[in-house]
VOGU-3710 file (C-alpha; in Angstrom, 3 decimals, decimal comma):
1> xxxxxxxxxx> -60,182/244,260/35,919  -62,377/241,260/34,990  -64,061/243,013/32,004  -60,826/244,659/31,022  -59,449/241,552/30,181  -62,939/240,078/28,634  -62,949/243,112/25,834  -59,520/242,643/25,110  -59,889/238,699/24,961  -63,407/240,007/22,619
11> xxxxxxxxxx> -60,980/242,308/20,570  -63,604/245,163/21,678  -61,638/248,016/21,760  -64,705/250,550/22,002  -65,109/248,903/25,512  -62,118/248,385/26,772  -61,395/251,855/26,498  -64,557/252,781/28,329  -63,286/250,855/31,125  -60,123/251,769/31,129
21> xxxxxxxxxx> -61,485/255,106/31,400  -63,616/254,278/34,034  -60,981/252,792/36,403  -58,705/255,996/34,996  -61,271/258,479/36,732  -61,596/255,965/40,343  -57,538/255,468/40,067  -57,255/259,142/39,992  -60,089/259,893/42,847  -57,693/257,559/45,076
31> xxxxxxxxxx> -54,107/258,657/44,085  -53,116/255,439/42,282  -50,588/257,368/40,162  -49,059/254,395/38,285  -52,310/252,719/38,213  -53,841/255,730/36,735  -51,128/256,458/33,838  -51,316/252,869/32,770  -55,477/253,363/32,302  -54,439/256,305/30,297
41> xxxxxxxxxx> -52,491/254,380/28,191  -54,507/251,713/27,374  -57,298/254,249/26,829  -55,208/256,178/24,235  -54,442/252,871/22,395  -57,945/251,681/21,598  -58,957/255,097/20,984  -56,639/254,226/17,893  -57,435/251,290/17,519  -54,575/249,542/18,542
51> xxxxxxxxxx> -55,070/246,339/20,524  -52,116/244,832/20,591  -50,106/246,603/23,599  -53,183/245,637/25,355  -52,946/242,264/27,016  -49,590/243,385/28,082  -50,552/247,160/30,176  -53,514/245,037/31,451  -51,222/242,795/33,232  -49,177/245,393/34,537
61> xxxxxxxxxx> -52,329/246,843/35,988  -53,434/243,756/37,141  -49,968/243,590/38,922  -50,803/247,482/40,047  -54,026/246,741/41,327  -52,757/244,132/44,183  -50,488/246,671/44,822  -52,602/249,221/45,535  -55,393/246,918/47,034  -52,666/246,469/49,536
71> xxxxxxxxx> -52,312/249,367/50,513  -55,407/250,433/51,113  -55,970/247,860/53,084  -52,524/248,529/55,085  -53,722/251,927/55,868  -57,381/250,755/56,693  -55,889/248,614/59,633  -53,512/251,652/60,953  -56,545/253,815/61,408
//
């Protein structure tokens, strides 16, 4: 999340949408459905080069991530 928000800060769109790809593909390995779909999003942007919708979808997976960070550790403690 830290170096999401660096490239987008850095206007580096070529890697922020390697990392959003990269938390895309762990997202998906752990069933993070919203979490995932928002990655995807921001990937397709700066694949076009569009920055600007980005400070906003990584909030809203910043927002995601203490969601699902959450819940993993909610199950963690049942089992």
């Amino acid at each position: 999340m830290v170096a999401l928000g660096e490239a987008q800060r850095e206007g580096d769109a070529q890697r922020l949408g390697r990392g959003a790809h990269r938390l895309l593909s762990a997202t998906q390995n752990i069933g993070a459905v919203r979490m995932s779909a928002l990655c995807a999003e921001l990937e397709r942007h700066c694949r076009a080069g569009e920055l600007a919708p980005a400070a906003a979808l990584i909030a809203q997976l910043a927002l995601e991530h203490e969601r699902v960070n959450a819940a993993l550790l909610a199950a963690r403690i049942r089992y």
